[in-house]
Wavefront OBJ file of the C-alpha trace (Angstrom):
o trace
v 17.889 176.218 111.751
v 17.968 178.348 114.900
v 21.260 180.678 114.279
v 20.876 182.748 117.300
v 23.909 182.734 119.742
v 23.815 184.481 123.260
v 26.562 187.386 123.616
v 27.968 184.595 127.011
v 28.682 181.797 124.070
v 30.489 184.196 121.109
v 32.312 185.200 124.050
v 33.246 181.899 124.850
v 33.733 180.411 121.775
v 35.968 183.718 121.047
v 38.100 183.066 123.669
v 38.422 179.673 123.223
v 39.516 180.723 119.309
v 42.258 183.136 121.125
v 43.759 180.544 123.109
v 44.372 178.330 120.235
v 45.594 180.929 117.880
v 47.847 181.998 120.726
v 49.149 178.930 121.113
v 49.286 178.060 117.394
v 51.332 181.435 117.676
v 54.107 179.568 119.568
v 53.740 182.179 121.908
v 54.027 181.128 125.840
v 54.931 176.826 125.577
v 57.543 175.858 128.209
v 60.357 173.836 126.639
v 63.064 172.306 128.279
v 66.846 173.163 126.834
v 67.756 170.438 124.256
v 70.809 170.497 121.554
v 69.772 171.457 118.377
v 68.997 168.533 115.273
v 71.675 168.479 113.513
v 71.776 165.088 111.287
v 71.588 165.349 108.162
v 68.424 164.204 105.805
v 70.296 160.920 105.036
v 73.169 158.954 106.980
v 76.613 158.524 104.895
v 77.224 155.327 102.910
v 79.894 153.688 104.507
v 80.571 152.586 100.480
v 79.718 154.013 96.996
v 76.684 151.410 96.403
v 74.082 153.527 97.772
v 73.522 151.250 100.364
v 73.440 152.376 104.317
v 76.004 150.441 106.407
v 76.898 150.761 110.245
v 78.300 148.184 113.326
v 77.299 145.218 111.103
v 73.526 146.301 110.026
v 73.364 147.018 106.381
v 70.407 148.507 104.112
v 70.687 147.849 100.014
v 70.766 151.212 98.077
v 67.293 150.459 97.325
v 66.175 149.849 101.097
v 68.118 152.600 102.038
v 66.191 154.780 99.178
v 62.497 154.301 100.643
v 63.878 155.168 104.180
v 65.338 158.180 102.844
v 61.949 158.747 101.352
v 60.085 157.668 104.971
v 62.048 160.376 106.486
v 61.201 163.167 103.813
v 57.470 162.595 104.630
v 57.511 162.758 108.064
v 59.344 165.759 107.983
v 56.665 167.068 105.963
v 54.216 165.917 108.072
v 55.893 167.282 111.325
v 55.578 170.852 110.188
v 51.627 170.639 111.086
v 51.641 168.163 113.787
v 53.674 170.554 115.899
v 51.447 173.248 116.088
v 49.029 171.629 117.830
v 51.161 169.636 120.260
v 52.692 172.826 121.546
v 49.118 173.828 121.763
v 48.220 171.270 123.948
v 51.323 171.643 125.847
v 50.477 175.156 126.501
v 46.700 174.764 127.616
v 47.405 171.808 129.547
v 49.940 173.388 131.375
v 52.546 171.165 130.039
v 56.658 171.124 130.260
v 57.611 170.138 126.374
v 60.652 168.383 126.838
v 63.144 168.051 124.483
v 61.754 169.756 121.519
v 64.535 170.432 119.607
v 64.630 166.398 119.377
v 60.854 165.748 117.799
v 62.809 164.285 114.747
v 64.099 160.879 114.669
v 67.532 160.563 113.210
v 67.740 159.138 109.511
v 70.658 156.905 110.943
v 68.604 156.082 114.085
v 65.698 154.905 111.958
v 67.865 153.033 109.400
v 69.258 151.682 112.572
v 65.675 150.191 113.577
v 64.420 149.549 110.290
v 67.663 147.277 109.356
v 67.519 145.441 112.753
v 63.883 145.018 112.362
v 64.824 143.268 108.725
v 67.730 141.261 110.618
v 65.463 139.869 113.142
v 62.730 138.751 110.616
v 64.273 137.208 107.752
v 61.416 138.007 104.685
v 60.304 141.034 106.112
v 60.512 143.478 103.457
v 61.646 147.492 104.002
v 57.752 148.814 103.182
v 56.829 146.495 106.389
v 59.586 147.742 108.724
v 58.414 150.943 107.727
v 54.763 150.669 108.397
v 55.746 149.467 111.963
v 57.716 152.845 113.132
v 55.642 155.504 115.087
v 57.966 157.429 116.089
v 59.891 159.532 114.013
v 58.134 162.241 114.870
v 57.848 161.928 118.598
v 57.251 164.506 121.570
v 57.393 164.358 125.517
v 54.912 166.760 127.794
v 55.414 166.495 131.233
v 53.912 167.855 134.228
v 54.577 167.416 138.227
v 53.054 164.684 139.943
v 50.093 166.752 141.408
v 48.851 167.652 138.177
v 49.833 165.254 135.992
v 46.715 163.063 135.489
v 44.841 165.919 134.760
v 47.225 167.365 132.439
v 47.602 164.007 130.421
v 43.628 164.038 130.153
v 43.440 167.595 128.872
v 46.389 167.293 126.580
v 44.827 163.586 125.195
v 41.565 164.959 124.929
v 42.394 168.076 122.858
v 44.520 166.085 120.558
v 41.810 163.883 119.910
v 39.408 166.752 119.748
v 41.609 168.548 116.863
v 41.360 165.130 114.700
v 44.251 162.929 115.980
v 43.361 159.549 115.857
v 44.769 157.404 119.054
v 46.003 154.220 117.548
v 48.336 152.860 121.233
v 48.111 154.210 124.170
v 50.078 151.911 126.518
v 49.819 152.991 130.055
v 52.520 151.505 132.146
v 52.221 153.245 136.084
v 50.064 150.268 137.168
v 52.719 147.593 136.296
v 54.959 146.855 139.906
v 58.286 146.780 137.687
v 59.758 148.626 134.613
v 59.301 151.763 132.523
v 56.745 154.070 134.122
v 54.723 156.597 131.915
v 51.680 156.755 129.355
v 53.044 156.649 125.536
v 50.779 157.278 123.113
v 50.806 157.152 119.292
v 48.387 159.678 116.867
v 47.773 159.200 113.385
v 47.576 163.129 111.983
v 44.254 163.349 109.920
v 46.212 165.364 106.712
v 48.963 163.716 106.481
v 48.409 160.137 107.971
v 51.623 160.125 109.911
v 51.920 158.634 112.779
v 53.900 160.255 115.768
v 54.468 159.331 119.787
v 53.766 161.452 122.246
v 55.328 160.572 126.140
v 53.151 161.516 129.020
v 55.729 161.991 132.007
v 56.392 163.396 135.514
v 60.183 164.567 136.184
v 60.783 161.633 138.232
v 59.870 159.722 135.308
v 61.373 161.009 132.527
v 64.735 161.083 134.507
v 64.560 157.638 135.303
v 63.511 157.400 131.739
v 67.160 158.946 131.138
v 69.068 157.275 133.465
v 68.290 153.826 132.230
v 68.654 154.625 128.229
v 71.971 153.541 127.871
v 70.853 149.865 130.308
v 68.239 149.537 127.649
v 70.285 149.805 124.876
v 72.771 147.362 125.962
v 69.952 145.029 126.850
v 68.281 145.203 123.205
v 71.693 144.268 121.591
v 71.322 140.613 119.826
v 74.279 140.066 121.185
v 73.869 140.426 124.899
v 74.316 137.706 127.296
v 70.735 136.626 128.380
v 72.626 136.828 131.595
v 73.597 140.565 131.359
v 69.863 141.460 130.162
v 68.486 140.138 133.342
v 71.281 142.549 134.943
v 70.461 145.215 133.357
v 66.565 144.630 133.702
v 67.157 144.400 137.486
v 69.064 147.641 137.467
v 66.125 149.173 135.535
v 63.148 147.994 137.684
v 65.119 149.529 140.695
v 65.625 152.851 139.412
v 61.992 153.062 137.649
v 60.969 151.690 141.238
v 61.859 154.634 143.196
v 59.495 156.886 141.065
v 56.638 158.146 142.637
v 52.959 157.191 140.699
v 50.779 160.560 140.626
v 47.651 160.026 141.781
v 45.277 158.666 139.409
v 47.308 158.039 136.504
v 47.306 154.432 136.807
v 43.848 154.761 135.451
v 44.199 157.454 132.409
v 42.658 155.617 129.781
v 42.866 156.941 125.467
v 40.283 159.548 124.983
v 37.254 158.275 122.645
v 38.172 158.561 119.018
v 35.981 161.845 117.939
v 35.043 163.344 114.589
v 37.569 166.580 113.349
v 36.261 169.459 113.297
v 36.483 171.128 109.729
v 37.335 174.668 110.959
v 40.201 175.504 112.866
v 38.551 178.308 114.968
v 35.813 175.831 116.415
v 38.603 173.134 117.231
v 38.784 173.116 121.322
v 36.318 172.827 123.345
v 33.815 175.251 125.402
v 35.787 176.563 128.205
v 34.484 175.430 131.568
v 33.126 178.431 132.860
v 30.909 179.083 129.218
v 27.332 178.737 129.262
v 25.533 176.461 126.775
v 22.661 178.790 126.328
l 1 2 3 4 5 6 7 8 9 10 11 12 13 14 15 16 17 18 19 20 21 22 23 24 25 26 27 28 29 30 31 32 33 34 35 36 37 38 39 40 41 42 43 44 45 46 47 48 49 50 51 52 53 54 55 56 57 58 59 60 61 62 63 64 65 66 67 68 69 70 71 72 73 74 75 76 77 78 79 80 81 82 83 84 85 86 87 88 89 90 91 92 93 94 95 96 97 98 99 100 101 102 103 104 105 106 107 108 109 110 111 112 113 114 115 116 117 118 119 120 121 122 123 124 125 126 127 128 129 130 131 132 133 134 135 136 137 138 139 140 141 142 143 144 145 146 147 148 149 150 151 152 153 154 155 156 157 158 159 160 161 162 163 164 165 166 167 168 169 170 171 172 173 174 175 176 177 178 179 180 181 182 183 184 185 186 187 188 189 190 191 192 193 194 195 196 197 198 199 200 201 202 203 204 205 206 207 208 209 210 211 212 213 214 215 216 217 218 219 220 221 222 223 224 225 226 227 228 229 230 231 232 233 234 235 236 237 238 239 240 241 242 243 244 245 246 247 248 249 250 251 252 253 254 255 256 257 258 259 260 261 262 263 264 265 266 267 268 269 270 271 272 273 274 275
């Protein structure tokens, strides 16, 4: 096997190494101000059974148990998924947004996982569970001029360091509604699954403006009414943010093989030779 390497390509490769160690490093990665996480690793029993009870959702001790343990493991899991999304931040140029928040709450996931139960009478807890992708969950953004390119770089390195794409829903073509890309990666140690927001400014405020709309219009008991209200007050606001060029054509990077060593992870710089 021919082990020769031209002086152009160790150089290459060795700066290539440096950018992800400094990044790794935590080093230069944008954030945008957030309030600490405070919750706790489990939400209070509104009783001494065990069980987790709030505004009439309910989990059993034993329900309430396995989320408990859900939310253990994924804070495991986040400790290494991290690193490399504030990676990709960096080299892409990226704003991380709300970093302090890449948590879910235990009570906003007991939250989902007993209204998920609620709505589909059978389902069992392990189920709910298997459907959640985003307890771990981070936003990059970038301005409108650079976004499609950003989202592309950012993609394609997490895919390059062994993140498996399993949704990548792309929503700036649709005339009405949410605008972004969200994506969801399966980490390749820990097989946990985490979201990751692609968005402009303009869309993550709208994104912010119309949380509380959305939540009103998920209740069960909203008037169907009042959700068409508040899903006309939505497409109005999510209307009036501008689609960067090119973006309604950003696509999931092909799934790719990991790389086994961490120093070989991104790829060639540009400007390398492949001598």
């Amino acid at each position: 096997m021919n082990t020769h390497r031209t002086p152009r390509r160790l150089v290459g490769r060795a700066a290539t190494a440096a950018a992800l160690a400094t990044a790794l490093g935590l080093g230069a990665v944008h954030t945008a101000a957030a309030a600490p996480t405070t919750a706790p690793l489990t939400g209070r029993p509104a009783g001494l059974d065990g069980g987790w009870h709030r505004d009439g959702l309910h989990l059993t001790a034993a329900e309430n148990k396995k989320v408990d343990g859900f939310v253990a493991r994924a804070r495991r899991a986040e400790r290494t998924i991290s690193p490399e999304v504030r990676a990709a931040a960096r080299i892409s140029h990226a704003e991380l947004v709300g970093f302090d928040q890449r948590l879910k709450s235990p009570d906003s996931l007991k939250r989902k996982v007993a209204t998920r139960l609620r709505e589909t009478p059978g389902q069992t807890v392990d189920a709910a569970l298997r459907t959640i992708n985003d307890a771990v969950r981070f936003t990059l953004q970038w301005p409108a001029g650079t976004y499609s390119q950003g989202v592309h770089t950012a993609a394609g390195l997490l895919s390059t360091w062994g993140n498996d794409s399993t949704r990548w829903t792309n929503t700036w073509h649709r005339p009405a509604g949410y605008k972004a890309v969200n994506s969801v990666w399966r980490a390749p140690r820990s097989g946990q699954l985490f979201e990751v927001q692609f968005h402009t400014p303009e869309s993550k405020a709208a994104q912010l403006e119309t949380h509380k709309l959305y939540e009103e219009q998920r209740l069960p008991g909203t008037p169907p009414a009042r959700v068409r209200e508040l899903q006309e007050q939505q497409n109005a606001i999510f209307a009036a943010v501008p689609v960067p060029p090119g973006a309604e054509r950003l696509t999931a990077p092909a799934r790719r093989l990991p790389s086994p060593d961490p120093a070989r992870r991104l790829p060639a710089p540009a400007h390398a030779p492949v001598g």
